[in-house]
C-alpha positions in Angstrom: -20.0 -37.5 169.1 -17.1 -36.1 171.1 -15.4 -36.1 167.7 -18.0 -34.8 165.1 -18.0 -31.6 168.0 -14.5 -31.3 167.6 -14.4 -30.8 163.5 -18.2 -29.4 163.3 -17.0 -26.3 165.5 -14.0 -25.6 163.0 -16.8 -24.8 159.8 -18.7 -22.2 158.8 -21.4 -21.2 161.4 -24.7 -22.5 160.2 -23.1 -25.8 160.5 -22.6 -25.0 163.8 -25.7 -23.9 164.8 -27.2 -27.0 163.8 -25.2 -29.3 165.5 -24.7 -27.5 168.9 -28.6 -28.3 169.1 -28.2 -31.3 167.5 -25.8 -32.5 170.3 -27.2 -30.6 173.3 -30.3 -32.2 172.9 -28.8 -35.4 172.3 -26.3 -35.4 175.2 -28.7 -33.9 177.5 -31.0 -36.7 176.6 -28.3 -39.4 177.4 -27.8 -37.8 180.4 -31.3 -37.8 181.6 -31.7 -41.7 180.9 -27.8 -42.5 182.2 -28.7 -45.6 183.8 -30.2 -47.3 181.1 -27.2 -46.8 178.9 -24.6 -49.1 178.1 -21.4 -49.3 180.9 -19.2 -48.7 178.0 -21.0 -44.9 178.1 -21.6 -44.4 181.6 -20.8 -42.3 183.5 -17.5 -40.5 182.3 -17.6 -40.6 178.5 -21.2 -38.8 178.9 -19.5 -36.3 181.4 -16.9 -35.7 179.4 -18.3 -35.3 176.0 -21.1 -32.6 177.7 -18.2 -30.5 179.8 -16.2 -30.5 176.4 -19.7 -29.3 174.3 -20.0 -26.2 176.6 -16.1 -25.3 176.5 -17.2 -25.1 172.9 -20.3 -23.4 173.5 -18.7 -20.7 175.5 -15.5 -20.2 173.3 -18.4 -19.3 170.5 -19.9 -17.1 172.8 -16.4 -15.1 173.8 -16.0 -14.6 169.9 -18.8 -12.0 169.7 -18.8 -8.5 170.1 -21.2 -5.5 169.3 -20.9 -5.8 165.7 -21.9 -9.5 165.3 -25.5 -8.5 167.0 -26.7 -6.6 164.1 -26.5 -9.6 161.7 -29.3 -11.6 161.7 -27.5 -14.5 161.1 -25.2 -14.3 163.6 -28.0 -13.6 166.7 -29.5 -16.5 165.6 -26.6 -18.5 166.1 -26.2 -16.8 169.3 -29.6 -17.1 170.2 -28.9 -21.2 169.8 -25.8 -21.4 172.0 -27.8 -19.2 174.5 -30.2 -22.1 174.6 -27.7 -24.5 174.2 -25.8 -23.5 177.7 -28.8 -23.3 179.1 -29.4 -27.0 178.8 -25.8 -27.3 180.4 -26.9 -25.2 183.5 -26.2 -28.1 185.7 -22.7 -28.2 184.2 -22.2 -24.2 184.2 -23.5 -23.9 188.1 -20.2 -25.8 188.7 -18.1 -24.4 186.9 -14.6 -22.9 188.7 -14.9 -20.0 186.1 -18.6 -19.8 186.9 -18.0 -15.8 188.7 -16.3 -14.7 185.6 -18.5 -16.7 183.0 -21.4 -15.1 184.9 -19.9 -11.5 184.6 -19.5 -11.5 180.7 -23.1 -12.5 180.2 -24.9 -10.7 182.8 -22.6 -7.4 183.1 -20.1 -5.6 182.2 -19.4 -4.2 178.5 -19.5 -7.1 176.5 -21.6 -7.5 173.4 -24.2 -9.2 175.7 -24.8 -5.8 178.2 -26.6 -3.9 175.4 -29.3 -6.6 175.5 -29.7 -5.6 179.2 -31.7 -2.5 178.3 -32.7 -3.2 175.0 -32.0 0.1 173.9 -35.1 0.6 171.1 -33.8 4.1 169.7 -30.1 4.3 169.3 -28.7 1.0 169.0 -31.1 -1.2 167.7 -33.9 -0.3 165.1 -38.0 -1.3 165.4 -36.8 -4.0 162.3 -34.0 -5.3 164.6 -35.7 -5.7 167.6 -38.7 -7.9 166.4 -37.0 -9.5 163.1 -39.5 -12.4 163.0 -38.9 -16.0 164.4 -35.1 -16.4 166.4 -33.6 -13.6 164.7 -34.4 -11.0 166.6 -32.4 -9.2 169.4 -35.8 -10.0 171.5 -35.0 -13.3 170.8 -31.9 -13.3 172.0 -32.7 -11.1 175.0 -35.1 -14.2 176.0 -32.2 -16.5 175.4 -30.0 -14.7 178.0 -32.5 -14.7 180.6 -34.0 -18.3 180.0 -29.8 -19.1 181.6 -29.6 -16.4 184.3 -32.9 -18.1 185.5 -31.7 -21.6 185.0 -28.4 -20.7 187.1 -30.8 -19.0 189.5 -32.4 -22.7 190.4 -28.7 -23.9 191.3 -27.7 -20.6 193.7 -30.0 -18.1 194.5 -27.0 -16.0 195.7 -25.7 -15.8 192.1 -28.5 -13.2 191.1 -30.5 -11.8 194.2 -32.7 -9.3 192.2 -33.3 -10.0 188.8 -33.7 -6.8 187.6 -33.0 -8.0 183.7 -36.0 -9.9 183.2 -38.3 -7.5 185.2 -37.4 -5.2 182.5 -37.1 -7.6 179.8 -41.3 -7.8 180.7 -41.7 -4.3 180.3 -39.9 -3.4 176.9 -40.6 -6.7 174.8 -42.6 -5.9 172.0 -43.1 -9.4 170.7 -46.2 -11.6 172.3 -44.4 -14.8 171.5 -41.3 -13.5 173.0 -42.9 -12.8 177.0 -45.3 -16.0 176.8 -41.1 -17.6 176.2 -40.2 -15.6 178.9 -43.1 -16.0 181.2 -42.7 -19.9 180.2 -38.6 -19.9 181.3 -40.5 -18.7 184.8 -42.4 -21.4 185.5 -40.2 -23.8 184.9 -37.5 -22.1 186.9 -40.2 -21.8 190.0 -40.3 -25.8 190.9 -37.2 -26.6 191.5 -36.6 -23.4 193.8 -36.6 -23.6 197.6 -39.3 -21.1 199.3 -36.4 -18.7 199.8 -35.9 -18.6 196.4 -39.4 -17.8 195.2 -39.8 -15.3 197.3 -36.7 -13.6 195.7 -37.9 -14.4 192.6 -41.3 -13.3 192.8 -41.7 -10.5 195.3 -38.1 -8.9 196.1 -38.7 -5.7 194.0 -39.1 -2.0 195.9 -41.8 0.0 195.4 -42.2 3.5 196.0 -45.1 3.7 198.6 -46.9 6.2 195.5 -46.1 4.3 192.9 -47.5 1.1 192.0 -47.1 -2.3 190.5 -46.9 -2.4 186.9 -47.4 -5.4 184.4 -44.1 -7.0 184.8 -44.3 -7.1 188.1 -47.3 -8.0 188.5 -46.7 -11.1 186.1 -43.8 -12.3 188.2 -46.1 -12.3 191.6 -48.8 -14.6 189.8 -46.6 -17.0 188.7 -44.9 -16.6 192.4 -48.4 -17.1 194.0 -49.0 -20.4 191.7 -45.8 -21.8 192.9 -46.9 -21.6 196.6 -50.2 -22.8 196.7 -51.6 -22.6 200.0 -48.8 -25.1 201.3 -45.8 -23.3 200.7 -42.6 -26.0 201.6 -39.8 -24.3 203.2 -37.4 -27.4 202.6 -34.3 -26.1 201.0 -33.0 -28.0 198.5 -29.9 -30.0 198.7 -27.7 -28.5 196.1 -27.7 -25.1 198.0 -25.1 -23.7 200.5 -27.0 -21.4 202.6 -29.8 -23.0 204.8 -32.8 -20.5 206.5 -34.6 -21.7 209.3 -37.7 -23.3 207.9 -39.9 -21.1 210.2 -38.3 -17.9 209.8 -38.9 -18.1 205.8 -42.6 -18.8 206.2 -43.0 -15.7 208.7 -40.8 -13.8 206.4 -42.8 -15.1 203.4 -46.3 -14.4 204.9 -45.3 -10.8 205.5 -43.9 -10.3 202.2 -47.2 -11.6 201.0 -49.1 -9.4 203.9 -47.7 -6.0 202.5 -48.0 -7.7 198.7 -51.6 -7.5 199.1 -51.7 -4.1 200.4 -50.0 -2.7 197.7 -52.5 -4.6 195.3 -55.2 -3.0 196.8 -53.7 0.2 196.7 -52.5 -0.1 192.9 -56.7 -1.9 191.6 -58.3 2.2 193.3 -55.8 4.0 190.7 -56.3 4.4 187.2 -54.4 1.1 186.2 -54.4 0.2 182.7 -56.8 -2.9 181.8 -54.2 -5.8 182.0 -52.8 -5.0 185.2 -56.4 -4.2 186.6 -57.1 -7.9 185.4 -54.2 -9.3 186.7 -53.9 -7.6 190.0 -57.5 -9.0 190.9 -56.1 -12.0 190.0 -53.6 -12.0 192.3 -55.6 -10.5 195.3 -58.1 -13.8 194.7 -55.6 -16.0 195.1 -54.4 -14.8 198.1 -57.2 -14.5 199.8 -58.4 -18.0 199.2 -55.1 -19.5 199.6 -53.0 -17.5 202.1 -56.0 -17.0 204.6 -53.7 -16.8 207.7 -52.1 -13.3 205.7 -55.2 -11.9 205.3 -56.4 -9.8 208.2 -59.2 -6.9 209.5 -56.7 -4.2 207.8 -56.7 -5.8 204.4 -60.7 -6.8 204.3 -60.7 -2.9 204.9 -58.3 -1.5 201.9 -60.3 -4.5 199.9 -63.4 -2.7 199.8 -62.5 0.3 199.8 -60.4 -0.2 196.5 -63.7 -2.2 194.9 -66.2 1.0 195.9 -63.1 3.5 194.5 -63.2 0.7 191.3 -66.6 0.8 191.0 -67.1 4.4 191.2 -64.6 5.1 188.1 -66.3 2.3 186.4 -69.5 4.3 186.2 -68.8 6.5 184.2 -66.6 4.5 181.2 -67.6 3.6 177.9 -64.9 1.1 176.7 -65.9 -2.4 176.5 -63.1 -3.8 178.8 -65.2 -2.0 181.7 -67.8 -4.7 181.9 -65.1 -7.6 182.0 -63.6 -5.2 185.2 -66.9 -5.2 186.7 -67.2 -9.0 186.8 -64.2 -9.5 187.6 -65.3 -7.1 191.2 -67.8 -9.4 191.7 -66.3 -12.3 192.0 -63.7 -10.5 194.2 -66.4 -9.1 196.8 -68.1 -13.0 196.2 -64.3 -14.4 197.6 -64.5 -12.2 200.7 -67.9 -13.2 201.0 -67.2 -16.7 200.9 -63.7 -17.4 202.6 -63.6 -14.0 204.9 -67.0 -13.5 205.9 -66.1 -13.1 209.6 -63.8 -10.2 208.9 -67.3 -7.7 207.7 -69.5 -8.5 210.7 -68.5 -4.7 212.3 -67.6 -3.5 208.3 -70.6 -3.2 206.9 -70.6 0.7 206.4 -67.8 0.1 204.1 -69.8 -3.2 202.6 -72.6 -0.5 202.1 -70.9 2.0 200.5 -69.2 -1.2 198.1 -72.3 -2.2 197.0 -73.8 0.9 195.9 -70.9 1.8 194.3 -71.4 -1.3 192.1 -75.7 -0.7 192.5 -74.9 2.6 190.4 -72.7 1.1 187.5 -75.8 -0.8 186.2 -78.2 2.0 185.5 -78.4 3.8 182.4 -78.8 7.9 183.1 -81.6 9.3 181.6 -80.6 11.6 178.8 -81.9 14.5 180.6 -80.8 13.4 183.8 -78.3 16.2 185.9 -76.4 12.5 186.4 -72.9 12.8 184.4 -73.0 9.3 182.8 -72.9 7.3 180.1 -76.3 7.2 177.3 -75.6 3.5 176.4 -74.3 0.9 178.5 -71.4 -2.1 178.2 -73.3 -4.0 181.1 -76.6 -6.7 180.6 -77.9 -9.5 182.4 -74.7 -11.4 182.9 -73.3 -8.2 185.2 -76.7 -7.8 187.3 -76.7 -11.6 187.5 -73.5 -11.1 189.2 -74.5 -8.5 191.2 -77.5 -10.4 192.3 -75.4 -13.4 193.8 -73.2 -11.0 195.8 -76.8 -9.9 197.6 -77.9 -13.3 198.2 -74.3 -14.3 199.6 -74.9 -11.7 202.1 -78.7 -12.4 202.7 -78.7 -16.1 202.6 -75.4 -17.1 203.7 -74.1 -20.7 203.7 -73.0 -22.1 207.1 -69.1 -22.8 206.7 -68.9 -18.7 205.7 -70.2 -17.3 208.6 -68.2 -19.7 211.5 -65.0 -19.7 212.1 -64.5 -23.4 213.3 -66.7 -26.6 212.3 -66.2 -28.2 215.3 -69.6 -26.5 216.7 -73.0 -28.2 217.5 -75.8 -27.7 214.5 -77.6 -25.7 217.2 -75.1 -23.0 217.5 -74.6 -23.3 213.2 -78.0 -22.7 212.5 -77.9 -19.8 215.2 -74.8 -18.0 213.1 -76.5 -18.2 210.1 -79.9 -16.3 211.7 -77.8 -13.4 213.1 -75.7 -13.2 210.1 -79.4 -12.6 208.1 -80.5 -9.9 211.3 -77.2 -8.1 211.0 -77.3 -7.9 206.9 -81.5 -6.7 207.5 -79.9 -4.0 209.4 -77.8 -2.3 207.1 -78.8 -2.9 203.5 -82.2 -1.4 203.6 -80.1 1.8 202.9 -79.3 -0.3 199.5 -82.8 -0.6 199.0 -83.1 3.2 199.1 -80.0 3.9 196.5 -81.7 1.5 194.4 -84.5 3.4 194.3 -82.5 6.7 193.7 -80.7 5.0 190.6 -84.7 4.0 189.5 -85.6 7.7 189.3 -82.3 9.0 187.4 -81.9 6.1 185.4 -82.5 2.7 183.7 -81.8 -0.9 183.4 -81.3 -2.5 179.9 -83.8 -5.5 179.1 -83.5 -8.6 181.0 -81.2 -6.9 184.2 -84.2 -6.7 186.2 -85.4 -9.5 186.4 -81.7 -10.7 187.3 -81.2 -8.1 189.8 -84.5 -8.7 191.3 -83.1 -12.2 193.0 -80.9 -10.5 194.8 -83.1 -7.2 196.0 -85.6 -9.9 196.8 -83.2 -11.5 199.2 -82.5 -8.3 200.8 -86.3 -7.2 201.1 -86.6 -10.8 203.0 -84.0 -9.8 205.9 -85.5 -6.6 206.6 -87.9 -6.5 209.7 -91.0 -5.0 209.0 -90.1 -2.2 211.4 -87.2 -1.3 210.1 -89.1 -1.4 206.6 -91.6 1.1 207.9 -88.9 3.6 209.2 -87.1 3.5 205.5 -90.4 4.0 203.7 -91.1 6.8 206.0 -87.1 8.0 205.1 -88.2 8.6 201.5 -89.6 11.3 199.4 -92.4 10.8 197.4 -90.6 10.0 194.5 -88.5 7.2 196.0 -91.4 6.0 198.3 -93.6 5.0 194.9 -90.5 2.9 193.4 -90.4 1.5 196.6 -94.2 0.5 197.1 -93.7 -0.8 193.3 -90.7 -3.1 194.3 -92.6 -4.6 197.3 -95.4 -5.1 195.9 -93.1 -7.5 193.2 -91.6 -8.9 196.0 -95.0 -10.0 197.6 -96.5 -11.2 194.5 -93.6 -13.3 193.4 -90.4 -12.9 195.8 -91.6 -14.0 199.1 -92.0 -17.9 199.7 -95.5 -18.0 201.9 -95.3 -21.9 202.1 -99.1 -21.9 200.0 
């Protein structure tokens, strides 16, 4: 092998190109499965055949400039000793020339720094940029980051910010190309130490204005993934600089504390579907996995930034607006079931949350004063969803409402009752917005009879005093829906025990 290398990288370059994968995946092969190889290849030969494949690989890569990037020909061959050294990133993190090796990729003027930006208008043209399969500069954009992240597995030092593939995820066009990138992610992410993945995934600045945008907020999810809710804060043994183990996980948690808060912060503004998606993706996760981050002040931005959500929500017509709204369901439904002791004194802003999403089912009469939509995105699956967030609150299940299980089933039972009293206190005033809504607008067939579970639970916590003093809060108008809902909930609601 060491000597078809040596005449191979003397012909043309399509030869070369197909035997520099040819032997990297070969050699990195052998070098996975070195034990069970004969002694007369072990270790040395192996060593020394790989080390003289990437002296290769790089003396290839010095021969480009500017001018080789705009054949397609040649950035596919590129492209392939891109993903060639990064197979030999356990090689290149040793390297003695790894500093200056490092600077001709990553900066500097080489041919390799006009990657960096990915200028679209004045070096590169649209048919350039997104040639189709590994020709394209995209391509070999994706090649260049898949080995700044390998190297970054080996020392964290070498690249502290990462800005290059942050943009990268902005600016590429090509589907195929980010699910590559994303993909060179994840596989980075295991073999980091917690250090490490918190430079990887959350060391970006953020103007306190501003807020996360898709690339970002595709590097925290994949961040989140890797910690799980056990984050290990062993470093690993191939690095030089060792954090205490406690002082990561308090830096961590922080990092994740103020993550959270600019989540919030970013799901109230007028986000763009994806990263609406994926920053209620993110704020899930945390809250079921990171519990000890989450505290009274982020329960707080929480629902306020689902009630500001909601309110936008009802009054859009694109179809993407009835995925959002499930999606703020299930968030209010995670608070309700990991963080219910954080709204026991919160439930004005609980209130206010769940009219907000209360008003996004109804229809507006045409002639209504209501500014509103005529025809509606939501059905049964949304009011359905609505409808369980009501009976999480009404009939609450017993690990939800205590904060330790180490209790007697005396005192259990007793949280569960006051959690019912303390809901009956407060959501009759939902009662009376969804009686409002009843009078300037409609449901669409079959959301009643969805949403009626969950007013049914509500109508069950209410005392009857405190259901006399609401009816006696209404106008006329409001008091004859009302009558009309009771009388439902009497008929076929209520649970007499006949």
């Amino acid at each position: 092998m060491a000597r078809s290398l040596e005449n191979h990288y003397k012909n043309d370059i399509a030869c070369t190109t197909a035997f520099a994968a040819l032997f990297e995946m070969s050699l990195t092969h052998f070098s996975r499965h070195r034990d069970e190889l004969p002694d007369s290849l072990k270790p040395a030969g192996l060593d020394t055949t790989r080390q003289y494949h990437l002296q290769s690989i790089l003396n290839c890569l010095d021969g480009l400039d500017e001018t080789s990037l705009t054949e397609p020909e040649r950035r596919h061959s590129c492209g392939v000793n891109l993903e060639c050294l990064a197979g030999y990133s356990d090689l290149l993190a040793i390297h003695p020339n790894l500093r200056e090796i490092s600077g001709r990729l990553f900066s500097g003027d080489g041919p390799f720094q006009t990657l960096k930006a990915l200028d679209h208008h004045e070096k590169f043209d649209r048919a350039e940029i997104t040639y189709k399969d590994c020709c394209s500069i995209e391509y070999l954009a994706v090649c260049l980051a898949k080995v700044e992240l390998r190297l970054y597995t080996y020392d964290y030092n070498l690249h502290p910010n990462l800005a290059y593939e942050s943009e990268l995820l902005k600016n590429l066009h090509s589907r195929h190309e980010m699910n590559n990138l994303l993909g060179h992610f994840k596989d980075a992410i295991p073999s980091l130490s917690l250090q490490s993945k918190k430079e990887l995934c959350f060391d970006f600045h953020i103007d306190p204005k501003e807020y996360l945008d898709y690339s970002h907020l595709l590097r925290i999810q994949i961040g989140i993934l890797s910690l799980g809710g056990n984050a290990n804060p062993r470093p690993l043994s191939n690095r030089l600089t060792v954090h205490n183990p406690d002082q990561q996980v308090e830096e961590l948690n922080d990092d994740l504390s103020r993550l959270l808060v600019l989540l919030c912060r970013g799901l109230s503004r007028r986000i763009g579907f994806p990263e609406c998606m994926l920053s209620m993706q993110c704020i899930n996760m945390l809250l079921q996995n990171h519990t000890r981050v989450i505290s009274q002040w982020h329960i707080d931005e929480l629902l306020a930034a689902i009630a500001v959500k909601a309110s936008n929500l009802d009054t859009q017509t694109e179809k993407n607006s009835g995925k959002l709204y499930i999606g703020l369901c299930r968030l209010f439904g995670t608070i309700l079931a990991v963080h219910r002791a954080k709204i026991g004194g919160r439930y004005h802003l609980v209130v206010l949350t769940l009219q907000a999403l209360l008003r996004c089912l109804f229809v507006p009469y045409k002639d209504s004063e209501a500014v509103g939509r005529e025809s509606s995105t939501f059905g049964e699956s949304h009011a359905a969803a609505y409808g369980r967030i009501l009976t999480m609150i009404c009939d609450p299940t017993v690990s939800s409402v205590t904060r330790s299980r180490n209790r007697l089933r005396l005192e259990l039972n007793d949280k569960t009752k006051k959690a019912r009293s303390i809901a009956g206190q407060h959501l009759p005033y939902l009662i009376m917005e969804f009686c409002g809504c009843q009078l300037t607008g409609r449901l669409l067939p079959g959301m009643r009879a969805a949403l009626n579970v969950g007013l049914y639970a509500v109508l069950a916590v209410i005392s009857p005093d405190i259901m006399r003093t609401m009816n006696a809060a209404m106008d006329s108008s409001s008091r004859s829906v009302f009558k009309a809902l009771y009388d439902d909930y009497r008929r076929f609601g209520k649970w007499n025990g006949g």
